[in-house]
N, CA, C and O of each residue as an XYZ file, in Angstrom:
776
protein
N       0.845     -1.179      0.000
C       0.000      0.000      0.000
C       0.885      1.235      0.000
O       1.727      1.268      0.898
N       0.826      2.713     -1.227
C       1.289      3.151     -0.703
C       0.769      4.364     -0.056
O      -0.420      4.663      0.047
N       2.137      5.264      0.518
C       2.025      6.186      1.677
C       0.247      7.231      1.142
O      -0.684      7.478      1.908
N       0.315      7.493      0.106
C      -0.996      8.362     -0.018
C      -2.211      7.174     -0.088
O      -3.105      7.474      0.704
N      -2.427      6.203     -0.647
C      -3.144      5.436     -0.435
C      -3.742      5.139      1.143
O      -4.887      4.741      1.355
N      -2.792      5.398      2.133
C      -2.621      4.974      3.995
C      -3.611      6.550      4.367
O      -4.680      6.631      4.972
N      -3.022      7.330      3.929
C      -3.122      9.048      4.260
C      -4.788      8.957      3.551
O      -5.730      9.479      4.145
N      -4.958      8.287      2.331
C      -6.406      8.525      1.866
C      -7.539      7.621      2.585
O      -8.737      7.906      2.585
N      -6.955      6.469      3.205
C      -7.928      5.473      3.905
C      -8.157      6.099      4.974
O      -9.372      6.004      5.141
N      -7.622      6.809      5.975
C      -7.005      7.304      7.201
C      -8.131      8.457      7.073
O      -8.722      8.520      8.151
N      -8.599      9.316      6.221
C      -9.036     10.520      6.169
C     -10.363     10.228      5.700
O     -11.233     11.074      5.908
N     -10.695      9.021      5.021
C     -11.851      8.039      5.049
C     -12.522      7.765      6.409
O     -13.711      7.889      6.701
N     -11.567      7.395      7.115
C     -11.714      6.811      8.494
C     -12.153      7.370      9.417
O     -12.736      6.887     10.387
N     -11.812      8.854      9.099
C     -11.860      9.721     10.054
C     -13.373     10.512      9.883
O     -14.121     10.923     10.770
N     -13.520     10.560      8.468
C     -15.148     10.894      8.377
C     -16.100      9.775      8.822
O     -17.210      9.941      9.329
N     -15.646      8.905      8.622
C     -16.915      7.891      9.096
C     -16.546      7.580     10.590
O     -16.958      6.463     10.902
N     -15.831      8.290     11.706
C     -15.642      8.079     12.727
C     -14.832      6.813     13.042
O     -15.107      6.087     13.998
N     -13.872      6.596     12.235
C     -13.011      5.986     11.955
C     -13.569      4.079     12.872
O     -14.690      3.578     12.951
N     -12.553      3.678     13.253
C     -12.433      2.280     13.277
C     -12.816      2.579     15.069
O     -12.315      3.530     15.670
N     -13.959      1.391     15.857
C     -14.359      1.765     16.901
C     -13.345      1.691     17.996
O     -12.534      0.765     17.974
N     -13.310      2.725     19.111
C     -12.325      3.064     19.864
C     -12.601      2.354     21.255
O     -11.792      2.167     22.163
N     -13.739      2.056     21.209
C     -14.246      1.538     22.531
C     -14.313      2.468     23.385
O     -13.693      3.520     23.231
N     -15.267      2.165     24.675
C     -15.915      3.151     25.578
C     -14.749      4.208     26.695
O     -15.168      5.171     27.336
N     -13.751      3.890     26.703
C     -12.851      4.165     27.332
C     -11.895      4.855     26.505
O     -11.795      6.040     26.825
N     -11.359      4.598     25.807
C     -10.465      5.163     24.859
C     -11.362      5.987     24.080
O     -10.662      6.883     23.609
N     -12.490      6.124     23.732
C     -13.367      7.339     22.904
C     -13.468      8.226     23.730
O     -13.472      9.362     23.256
N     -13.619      8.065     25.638
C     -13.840      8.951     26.741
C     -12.893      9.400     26.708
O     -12.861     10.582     27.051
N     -11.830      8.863     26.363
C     -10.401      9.778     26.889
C      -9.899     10.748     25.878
O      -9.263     11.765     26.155
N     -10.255     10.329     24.609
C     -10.451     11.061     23.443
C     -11.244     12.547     23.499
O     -10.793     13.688     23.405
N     -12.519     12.085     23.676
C     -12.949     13.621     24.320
C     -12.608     14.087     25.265
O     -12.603     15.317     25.225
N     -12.227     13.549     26.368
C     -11.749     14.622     27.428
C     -10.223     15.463     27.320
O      -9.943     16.487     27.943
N      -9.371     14.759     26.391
C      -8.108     15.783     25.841
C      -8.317     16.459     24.806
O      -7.453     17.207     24.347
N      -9.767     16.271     24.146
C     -10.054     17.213     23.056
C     -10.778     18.875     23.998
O     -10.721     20.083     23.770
N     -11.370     18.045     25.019
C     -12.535     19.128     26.194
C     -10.626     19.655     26.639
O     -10.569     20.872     26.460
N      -9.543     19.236     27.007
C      -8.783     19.981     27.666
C      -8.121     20.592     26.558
O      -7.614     21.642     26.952
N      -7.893     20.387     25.288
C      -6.988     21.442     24.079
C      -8.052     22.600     24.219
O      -7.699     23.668     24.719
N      -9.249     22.423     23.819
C     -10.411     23.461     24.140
C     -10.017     24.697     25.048
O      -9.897     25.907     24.860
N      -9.833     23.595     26.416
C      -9.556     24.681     27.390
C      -8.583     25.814     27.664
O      -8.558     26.945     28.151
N      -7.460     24.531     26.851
C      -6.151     25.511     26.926
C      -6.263     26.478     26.485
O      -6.181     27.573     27.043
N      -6.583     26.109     24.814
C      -6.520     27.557     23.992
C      -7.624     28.391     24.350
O      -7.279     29.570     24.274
N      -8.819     28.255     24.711
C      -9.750     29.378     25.039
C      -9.316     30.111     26.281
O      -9.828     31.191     26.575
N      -8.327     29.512     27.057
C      -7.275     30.253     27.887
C      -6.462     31.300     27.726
O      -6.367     32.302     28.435
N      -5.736     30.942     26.517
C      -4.713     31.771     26.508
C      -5.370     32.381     25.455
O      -4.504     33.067     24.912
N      -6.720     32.559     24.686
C      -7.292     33.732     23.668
C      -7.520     34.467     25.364
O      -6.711     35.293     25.786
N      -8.546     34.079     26.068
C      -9.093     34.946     27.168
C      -8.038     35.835     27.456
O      -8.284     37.036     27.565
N      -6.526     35.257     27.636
C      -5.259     36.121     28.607
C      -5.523     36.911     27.384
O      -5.535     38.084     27.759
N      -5.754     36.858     26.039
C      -4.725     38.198     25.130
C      -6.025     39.270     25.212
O      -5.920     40.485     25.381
N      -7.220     38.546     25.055
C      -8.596     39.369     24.617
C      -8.983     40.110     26.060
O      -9.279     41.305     26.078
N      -8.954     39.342     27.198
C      -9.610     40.414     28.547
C      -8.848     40.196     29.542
O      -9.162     40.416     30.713
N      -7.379     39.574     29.007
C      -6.553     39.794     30.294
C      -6.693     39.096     31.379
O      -6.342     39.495     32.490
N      -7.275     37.877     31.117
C      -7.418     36.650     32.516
C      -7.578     35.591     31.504
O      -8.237     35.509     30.467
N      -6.515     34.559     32.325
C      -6.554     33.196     31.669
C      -8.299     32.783     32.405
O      -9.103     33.428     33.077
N      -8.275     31.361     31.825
C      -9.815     31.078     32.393
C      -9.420     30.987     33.952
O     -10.111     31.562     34.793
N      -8.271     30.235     34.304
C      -8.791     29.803     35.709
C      -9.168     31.660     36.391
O     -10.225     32.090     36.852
N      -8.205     32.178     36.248
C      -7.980     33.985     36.414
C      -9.478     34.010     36.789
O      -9.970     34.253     37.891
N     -10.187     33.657     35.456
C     -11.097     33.985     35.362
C     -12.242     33.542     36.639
O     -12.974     34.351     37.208
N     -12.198     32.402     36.852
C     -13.084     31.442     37.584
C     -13.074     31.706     38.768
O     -14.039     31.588     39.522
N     -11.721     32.184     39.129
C     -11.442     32.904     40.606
C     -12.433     34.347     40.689
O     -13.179     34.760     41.576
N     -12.150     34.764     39.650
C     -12.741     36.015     39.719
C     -14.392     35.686     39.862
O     -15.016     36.158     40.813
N     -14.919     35.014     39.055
C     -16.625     34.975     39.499
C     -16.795     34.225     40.389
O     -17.948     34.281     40.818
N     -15.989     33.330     41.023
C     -16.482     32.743     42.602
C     -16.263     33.583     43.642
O     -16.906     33.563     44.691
N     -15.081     34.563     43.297
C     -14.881     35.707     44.566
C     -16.232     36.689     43.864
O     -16.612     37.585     44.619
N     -16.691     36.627     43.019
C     -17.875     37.880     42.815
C     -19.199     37.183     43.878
O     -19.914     37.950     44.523
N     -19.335     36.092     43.925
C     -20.335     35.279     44.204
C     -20.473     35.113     45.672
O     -21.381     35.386     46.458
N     -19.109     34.500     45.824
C     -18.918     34.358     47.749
C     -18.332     35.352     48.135
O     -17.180     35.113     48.496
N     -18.851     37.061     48.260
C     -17.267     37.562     48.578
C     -16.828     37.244     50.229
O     -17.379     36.637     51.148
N     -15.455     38.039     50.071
C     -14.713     37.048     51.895
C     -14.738     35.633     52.040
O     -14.560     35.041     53.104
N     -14.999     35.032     50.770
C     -14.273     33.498     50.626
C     -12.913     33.265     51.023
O     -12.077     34.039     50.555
N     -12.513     32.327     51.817
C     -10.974     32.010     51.934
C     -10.539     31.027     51.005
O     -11.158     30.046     50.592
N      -9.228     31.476     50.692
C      -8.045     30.446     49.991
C      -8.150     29.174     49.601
O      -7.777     28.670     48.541
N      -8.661     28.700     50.488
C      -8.764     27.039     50.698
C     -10.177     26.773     50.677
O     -10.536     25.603     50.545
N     -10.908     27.558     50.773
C     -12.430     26.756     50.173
C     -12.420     27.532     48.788
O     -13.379     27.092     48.154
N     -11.853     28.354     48.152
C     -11.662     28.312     46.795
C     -11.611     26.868     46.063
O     -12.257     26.161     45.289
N     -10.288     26.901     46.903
C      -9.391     25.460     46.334
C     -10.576     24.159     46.757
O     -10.795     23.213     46.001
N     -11.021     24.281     47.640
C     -12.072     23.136     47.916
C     -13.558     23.344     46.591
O     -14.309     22.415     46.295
N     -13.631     24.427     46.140
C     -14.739     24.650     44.961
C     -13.726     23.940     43.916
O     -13.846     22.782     43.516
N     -12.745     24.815     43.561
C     -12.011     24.498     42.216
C     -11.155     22.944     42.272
O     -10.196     22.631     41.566
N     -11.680     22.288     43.103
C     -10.960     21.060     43.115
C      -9.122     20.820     42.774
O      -8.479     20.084     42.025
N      -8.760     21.957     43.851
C      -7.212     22.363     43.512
C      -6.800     22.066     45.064
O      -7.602     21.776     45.952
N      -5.417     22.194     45.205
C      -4.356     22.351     46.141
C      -4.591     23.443     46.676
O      -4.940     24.165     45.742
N      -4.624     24.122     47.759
C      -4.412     25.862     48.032
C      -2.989     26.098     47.136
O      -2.971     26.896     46.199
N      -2.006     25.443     47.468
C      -1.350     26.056     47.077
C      -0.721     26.255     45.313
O       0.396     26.479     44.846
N      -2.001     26.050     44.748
C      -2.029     26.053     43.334
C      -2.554     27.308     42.918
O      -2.377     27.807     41.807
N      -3.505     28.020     44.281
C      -4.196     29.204     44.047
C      -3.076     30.420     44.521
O      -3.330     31.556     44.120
N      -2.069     30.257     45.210
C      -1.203     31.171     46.058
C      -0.899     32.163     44.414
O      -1.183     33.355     44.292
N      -0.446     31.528     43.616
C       0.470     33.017     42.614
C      -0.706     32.769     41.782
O      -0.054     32.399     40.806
N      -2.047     32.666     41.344
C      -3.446     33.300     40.915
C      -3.609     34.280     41.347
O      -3.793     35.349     40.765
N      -3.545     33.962     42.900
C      -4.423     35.476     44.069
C      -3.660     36.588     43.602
O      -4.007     37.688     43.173
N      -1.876     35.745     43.886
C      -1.120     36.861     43.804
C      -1.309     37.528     42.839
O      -2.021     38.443     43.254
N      -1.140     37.673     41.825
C      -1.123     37.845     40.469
C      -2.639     38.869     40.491
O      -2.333     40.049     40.320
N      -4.057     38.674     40.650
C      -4.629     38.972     40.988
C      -4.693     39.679     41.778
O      -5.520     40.509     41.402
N      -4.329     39.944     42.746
C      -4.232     40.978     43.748
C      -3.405     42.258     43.089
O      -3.859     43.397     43.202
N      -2.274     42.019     42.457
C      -0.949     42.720     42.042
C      -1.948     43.596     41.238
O      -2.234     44.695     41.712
N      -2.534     43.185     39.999
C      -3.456     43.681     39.365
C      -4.353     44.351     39.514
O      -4.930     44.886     38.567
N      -4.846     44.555     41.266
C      -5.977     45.197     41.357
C      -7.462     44.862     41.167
O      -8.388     45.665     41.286
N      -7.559     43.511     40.843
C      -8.700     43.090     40.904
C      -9.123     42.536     42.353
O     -10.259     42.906     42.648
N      -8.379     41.587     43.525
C      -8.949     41.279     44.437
C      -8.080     42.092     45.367
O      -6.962     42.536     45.106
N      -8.927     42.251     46.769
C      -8.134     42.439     48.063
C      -8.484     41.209     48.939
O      -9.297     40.290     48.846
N      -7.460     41.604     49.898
C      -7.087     40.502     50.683
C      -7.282     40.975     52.050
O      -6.374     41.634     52.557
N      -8.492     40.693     52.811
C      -8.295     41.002     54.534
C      -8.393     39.931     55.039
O      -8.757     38.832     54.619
N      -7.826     40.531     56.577
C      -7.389     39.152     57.675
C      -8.967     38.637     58.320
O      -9.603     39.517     58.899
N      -9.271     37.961     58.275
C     -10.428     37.095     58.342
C     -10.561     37.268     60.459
O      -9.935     36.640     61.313
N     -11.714     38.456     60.640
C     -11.846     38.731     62.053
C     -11.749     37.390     63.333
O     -11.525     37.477     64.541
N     -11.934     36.574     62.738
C     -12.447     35.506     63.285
C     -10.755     34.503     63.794
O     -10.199     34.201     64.851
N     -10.520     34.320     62.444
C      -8.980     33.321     62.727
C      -8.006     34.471     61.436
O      -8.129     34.576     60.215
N      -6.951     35.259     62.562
C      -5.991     36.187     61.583
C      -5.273     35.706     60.900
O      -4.494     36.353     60.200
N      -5.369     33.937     60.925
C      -4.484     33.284     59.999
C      -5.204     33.248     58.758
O      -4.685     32.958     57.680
N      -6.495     33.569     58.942
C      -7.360     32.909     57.229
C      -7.048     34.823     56.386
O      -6.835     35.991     56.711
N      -7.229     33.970     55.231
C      -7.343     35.502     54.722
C      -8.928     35.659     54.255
O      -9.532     34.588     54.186
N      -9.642     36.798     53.942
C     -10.599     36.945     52.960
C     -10.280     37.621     51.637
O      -9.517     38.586     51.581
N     -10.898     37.079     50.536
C     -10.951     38.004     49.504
C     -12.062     37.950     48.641
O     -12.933     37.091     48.495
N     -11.840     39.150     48.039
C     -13.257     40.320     47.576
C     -12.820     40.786     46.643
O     -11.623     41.021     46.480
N     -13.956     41.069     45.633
C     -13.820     41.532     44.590
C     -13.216     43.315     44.299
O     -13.978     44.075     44.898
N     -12.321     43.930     43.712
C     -12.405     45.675     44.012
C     -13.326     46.047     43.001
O     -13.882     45.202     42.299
N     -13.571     47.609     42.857
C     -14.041     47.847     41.627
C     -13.654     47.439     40.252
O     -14.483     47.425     39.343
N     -12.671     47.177     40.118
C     -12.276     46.548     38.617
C     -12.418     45.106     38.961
O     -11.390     44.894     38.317
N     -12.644     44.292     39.252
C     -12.302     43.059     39.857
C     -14.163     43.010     39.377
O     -14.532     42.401     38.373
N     -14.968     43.630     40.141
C     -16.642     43.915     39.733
C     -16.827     44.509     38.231
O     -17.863     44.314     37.596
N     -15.882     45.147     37.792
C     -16.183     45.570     36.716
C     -16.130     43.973     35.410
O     -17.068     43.508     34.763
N     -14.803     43.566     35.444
C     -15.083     42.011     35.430
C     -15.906     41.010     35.303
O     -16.272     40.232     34.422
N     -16.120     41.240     36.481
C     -17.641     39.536     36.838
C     -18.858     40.336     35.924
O     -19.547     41.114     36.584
N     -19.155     40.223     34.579
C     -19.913     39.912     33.891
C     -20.154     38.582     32.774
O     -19.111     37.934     32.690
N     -20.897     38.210     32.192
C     -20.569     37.657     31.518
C     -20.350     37.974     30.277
O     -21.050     38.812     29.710
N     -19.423     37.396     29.724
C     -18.647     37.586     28.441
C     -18.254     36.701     27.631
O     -17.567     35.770     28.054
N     -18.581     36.787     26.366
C     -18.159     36.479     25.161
C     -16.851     35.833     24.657
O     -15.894     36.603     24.574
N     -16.668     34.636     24.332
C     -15.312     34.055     24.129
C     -14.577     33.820     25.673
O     -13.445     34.228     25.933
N     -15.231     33.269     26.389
C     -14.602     33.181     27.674
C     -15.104     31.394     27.761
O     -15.967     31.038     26.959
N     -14.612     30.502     28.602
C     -15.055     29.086     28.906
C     -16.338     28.622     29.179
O     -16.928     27.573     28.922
N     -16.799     30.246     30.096
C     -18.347     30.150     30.672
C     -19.618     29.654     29.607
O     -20.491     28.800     29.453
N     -18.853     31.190     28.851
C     -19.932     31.354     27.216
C     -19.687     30.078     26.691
O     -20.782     29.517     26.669
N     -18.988     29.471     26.341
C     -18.689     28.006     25.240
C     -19.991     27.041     26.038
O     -20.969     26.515     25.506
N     -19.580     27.049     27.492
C     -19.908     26.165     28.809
C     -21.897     26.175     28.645
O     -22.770     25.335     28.428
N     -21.839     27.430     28.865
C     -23.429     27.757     28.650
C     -24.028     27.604     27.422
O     -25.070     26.953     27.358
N     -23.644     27.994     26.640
C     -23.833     27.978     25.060
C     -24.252     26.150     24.633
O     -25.413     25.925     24.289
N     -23.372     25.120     24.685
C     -23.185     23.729     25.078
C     -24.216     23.104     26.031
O     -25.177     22.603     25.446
N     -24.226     23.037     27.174
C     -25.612     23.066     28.136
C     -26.573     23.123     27.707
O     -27.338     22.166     27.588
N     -26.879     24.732     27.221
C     -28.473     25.081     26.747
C     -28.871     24.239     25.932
O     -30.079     24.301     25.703
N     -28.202     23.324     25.303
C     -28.127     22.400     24.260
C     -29.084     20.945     24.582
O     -29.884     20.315     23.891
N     -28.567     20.778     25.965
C     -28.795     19.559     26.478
C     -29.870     19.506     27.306
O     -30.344     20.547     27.760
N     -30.425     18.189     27.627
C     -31.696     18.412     28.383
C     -31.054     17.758     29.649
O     -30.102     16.979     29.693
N     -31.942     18.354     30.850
C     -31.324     18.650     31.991
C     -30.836     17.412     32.577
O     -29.779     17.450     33.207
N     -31.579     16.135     32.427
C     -31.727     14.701     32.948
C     -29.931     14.092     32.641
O     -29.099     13.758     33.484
N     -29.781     14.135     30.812
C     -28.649     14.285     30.364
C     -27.540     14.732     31.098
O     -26.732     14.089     31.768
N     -27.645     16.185     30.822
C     -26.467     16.949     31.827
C     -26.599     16.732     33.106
O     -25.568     17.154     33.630
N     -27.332     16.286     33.934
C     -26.946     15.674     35.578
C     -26.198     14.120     35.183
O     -25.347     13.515     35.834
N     -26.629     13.865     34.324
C     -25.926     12.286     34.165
C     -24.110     12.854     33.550
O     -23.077     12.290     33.910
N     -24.145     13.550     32.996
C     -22.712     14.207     32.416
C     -22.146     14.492     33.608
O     -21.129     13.838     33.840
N     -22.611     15.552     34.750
C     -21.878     15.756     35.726
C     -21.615     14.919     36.650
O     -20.733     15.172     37.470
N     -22.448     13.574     36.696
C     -22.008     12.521     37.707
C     -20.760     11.849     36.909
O     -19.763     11.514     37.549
N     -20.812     11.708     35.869
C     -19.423     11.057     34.830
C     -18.087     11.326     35.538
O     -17.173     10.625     35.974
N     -18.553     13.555     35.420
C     -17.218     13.954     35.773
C     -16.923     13.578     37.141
O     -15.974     13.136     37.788
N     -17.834     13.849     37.273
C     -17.373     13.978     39.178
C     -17.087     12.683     39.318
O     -16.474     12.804     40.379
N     -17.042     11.545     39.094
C     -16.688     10.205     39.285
C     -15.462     10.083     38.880
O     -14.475      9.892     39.591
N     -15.504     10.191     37.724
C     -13.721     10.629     37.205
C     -12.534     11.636     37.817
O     -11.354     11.481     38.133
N     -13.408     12.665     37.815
C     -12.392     13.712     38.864
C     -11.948     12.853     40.300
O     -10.785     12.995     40.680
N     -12.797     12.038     41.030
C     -12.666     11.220     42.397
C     -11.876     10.248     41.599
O     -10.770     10.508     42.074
N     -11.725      9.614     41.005
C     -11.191      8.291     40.365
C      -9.447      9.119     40.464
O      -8.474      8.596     41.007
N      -9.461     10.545     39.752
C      -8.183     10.859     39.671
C      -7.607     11.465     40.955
O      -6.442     11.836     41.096
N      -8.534     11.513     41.829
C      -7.906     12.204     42.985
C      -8.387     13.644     43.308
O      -8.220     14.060     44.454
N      -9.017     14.492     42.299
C      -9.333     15.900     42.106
C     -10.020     16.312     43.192
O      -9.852     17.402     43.738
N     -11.303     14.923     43.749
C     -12.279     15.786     44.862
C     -12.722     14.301     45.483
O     -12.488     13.167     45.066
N     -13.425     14.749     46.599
C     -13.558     14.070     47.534
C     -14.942     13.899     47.100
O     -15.712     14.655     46.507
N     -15.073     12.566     47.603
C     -16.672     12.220     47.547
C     -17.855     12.664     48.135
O     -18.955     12.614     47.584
N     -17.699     12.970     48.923
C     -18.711     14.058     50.110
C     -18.596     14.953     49.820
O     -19.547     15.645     50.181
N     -17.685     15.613     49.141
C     -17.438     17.501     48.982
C     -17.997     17.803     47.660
O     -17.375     17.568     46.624
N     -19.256     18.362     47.694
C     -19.872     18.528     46.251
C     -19.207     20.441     46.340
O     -18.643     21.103     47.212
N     -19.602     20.669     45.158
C     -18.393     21.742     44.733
C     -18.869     22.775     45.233
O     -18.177     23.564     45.876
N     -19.841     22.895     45.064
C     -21.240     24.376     45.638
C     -20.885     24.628     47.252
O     -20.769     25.765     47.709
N     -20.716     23.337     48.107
C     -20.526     23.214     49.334
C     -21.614     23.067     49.560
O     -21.810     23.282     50.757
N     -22.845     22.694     48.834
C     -24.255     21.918     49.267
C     -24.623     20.543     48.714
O     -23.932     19.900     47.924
N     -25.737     20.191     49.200
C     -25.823     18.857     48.227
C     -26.174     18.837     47.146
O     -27.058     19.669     46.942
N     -25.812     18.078     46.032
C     -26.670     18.202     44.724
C     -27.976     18.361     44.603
O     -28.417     18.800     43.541
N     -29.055     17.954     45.928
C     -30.224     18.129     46.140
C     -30.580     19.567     45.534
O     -31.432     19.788     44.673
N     -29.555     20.715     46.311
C     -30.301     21.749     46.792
C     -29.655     22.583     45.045
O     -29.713     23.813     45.034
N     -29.175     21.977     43.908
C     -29.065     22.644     42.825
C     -30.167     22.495     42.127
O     -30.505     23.403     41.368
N     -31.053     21.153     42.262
C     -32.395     21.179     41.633
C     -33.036     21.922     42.185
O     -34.187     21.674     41.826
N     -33.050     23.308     43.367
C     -33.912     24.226     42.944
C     -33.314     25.358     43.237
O     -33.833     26.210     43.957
N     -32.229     25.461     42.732
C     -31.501     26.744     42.379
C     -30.277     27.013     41.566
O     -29.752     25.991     41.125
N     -29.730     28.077     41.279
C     -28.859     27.847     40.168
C     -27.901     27.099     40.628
O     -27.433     27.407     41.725
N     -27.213     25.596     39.708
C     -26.085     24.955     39.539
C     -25.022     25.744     40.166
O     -24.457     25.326     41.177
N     -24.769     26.676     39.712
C     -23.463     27.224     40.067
C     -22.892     26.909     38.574
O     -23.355     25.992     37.895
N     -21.833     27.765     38.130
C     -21.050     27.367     37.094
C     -20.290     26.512     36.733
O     -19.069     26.661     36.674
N     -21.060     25.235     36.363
C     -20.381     23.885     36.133
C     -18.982     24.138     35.477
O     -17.828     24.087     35.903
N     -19.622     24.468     34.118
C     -18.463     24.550     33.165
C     -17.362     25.519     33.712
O     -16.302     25.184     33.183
N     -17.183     26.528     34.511
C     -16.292     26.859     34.999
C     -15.359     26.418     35.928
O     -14.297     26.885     36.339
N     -16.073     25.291     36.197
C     -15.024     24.390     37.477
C     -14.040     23.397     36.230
O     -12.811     23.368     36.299
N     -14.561     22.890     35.508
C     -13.726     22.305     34.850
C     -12.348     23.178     34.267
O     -11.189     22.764     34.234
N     -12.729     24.169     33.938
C     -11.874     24.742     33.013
C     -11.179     25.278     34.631
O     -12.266     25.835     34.783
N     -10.682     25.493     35.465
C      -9.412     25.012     36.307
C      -8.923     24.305     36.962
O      -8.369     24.417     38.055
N      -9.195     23.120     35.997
C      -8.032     22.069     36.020
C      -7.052     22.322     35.109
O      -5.862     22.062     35.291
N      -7.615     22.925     33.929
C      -6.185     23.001     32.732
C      -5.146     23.608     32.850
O      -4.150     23.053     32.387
N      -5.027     24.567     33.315
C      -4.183     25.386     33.583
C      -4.343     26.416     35.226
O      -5.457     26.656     35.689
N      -3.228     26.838     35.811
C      -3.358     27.026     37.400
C      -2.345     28.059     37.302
O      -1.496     28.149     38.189
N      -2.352     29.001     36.112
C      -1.905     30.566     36.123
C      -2.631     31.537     37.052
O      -2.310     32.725     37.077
């Protein structure tokens, strides 16, 4: 066979969804296609509004909880604290969040959105959210709760989150009657932890 003959079957293959991958290897297929996604709609976000996504994700959970601490960030975003330490920083440097000593224990910090930091938390166009929402609206709701048990099984399988710790910090109960919270934004910081 030769080399263009391989290159012409191959591109055959690929329109008809090529040769079957099986249930596992097609999952893993989309989920490094869902993380190239992420990357690059990352680093368009850094050039177009100046926050990578996670940047970003920090920024509308501090719009949401403000005086959230460090570590229940990291307990939403299914991260390390110390994956969030040069985000904040970085963030802070910038002028979007402040940082006070938490009245209660002077070891915690709080942080809050500033005026530019609020000017920010809208939603916007070409950002992970928009793709995130855009995608969703798509799906019917039964579906997408079955999608998010996938992840969340997988994320626990890899270590990402704990089984008891749903991301909201409530039970999944209490999202069937109020907003989810921004699914698609939790994913998109795992990809990157700028």
């Amino acid at each position: 066979m030769k080399p263009t003959d391989e290159a012409t079957e191959a591109t055959q293959a690929d329109k008809s969804k090529g040769p079957p991958l099986g249930e596992v290897l097609e999952f893993m297929r989309l989920l490094w296609a869902v993380d190239h996604g992420l990357q690059s709609t990352s680093k368009r976000m850094e050039a177009t509004l100046g926050l990578t996504g996670p940047q970003r994700l920090v920024l509308r959970l501090v719009g949401r909880f403000p005086g959230i601490t460090a570590g229940r960030l990291a307990q939403i975003m299914h991260v390390h604290p110390s994956t969030l330490t040069g985000v904040l920083k970085r963030m802070e440097k910038r002028g979007l969040l402040e940082r006070k000593s938490d009245p209660l224990d002077g070891r915690k910090a709080l942080f809050a959105l500033t005026d530019a930091g609020r000017a920010l938390d809208v939603p916007s166009e070409g950002t992970v959210e928009s793709a995130v929402q855009r995608a969703i609206s798509r799906v019917p709701r039964a579906r997408l709760q079955n999608a998010q048990e996938v992840l969340m099984a997988l994320a626990q399988e890899l270590g990402a989150g704990e089984p008891q710790d749903h991301p909201t910090g409530h039970s999944p109960k209490d999202d069937e009657q109020g907003p989810a919270g921004d699914a698609g934004e939790l994913a998109s910081s795992k990809s990157a932890s700028r």
